[in-house]
N, C-alpha and C positions, 0 to 999 in steps of 0.2 A: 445524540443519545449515548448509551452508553452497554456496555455490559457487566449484567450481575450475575451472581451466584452465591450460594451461600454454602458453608459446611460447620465441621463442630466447632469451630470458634468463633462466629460470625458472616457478617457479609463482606464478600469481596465486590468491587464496582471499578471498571476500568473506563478511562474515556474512549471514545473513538479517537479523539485529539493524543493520545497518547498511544492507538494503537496504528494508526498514521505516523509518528515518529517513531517508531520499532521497527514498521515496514520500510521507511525511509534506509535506515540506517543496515535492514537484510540485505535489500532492494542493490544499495548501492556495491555489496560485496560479491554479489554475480556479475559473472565475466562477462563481459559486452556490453553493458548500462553503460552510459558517457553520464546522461544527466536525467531530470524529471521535469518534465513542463507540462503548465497549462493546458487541458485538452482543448479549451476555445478562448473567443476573446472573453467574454463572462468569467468566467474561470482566472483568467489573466487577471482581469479587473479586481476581483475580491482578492487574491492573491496581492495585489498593492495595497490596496484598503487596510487588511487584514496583515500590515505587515508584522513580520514575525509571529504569530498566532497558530499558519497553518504548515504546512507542508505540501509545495506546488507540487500540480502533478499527480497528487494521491488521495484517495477519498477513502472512506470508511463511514459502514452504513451499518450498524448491527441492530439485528431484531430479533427479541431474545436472546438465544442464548448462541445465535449462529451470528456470522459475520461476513457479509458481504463489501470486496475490496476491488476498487480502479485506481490503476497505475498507468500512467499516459508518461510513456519513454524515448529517450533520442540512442538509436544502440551506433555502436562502433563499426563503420566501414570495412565489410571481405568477411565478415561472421553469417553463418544461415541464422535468419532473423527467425526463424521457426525453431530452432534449438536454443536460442537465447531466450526466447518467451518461456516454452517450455520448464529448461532452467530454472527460469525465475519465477514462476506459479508453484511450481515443486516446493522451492528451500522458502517463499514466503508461508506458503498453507502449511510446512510443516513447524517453519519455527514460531508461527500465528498460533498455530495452535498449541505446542508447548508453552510459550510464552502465556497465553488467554487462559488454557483449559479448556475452550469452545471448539466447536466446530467452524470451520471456515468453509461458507457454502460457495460463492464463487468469487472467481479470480477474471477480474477482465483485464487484459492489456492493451494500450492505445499505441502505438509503434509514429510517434508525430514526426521523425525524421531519422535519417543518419549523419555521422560522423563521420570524418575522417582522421 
C-alpha cells in the first residue's frame, strides 16, 4: 500500500517500500543497531526471493493516513536493550513523521539477537 495526501498542488503518494528505506537508513544511525534481520524463517525466505526489492528486517503497513512499522534488530553487546529500543522508536516516529507528514501509529521492535 501506500500513503496519500493531498494539498493545493496536488497529490502526494508515498510507497511503504520507500518508507521502509527511510526507516532503514534512521534506524541505522541509533546508537546500538549492529544490523536488521528477518523476524522468521518466512521473512528470511521472501527477503532472498525478493532480492534487492526490500529491506530485511523492516515492515511497513500504512492505513490511511497513519503508518504502522516493525523492525526486528541485532543491538550491540553491554548497552540496556530497553534504552536502545526506546531510542529508536523516538528518532524513527519522529523523523517518519516529518519525512511522510503522517502520523505514525506504532512502532514494534523485535530484538532477534545481540552482538558483540
Amino acid at each position: 500500500m501506500s500513503v496519500r495526501t493531498n494539498n493545493i498542488y496536488g497529490k502526494i503518494i508515498i510507497s511503504d517500500k520507500t518508507i521502509e528505506r527511510f526507516v532503514s537508513h534512521v534506524a541505522m544511525d541509533c546508537y546500538g543497531i549492529v544490523e536488521f534481520v528477518p523476524k522468521n524463517v518466512f521473512d528470511s525466505l521472501v527477503s532472498f526471493i525478493k532480492f534487492g526489492k526490500s529491506v530485511k528486517g523492516i515492515k511497513v503497513k500504512s492505513n490511511g493516513d497513519k503508518i504502522n512499522i516493525e523492525i526486528s534488530v541485532v543491538v550491540k553487546y553491554g548497552i540496556t536493550i530497553k534504552a536502545v529500543v526506546e531510542a529508536l522508536k523516538e528518532s524513527v516516529k519522529y523523523k517518519v513523521e516529518k519525512f511522510t507528514g503522517m502520523l505514525v501509529d506504532v512502532i514494534n521492535v523485535n530484538v532477534m539477537g545481540v552482538e558483540l
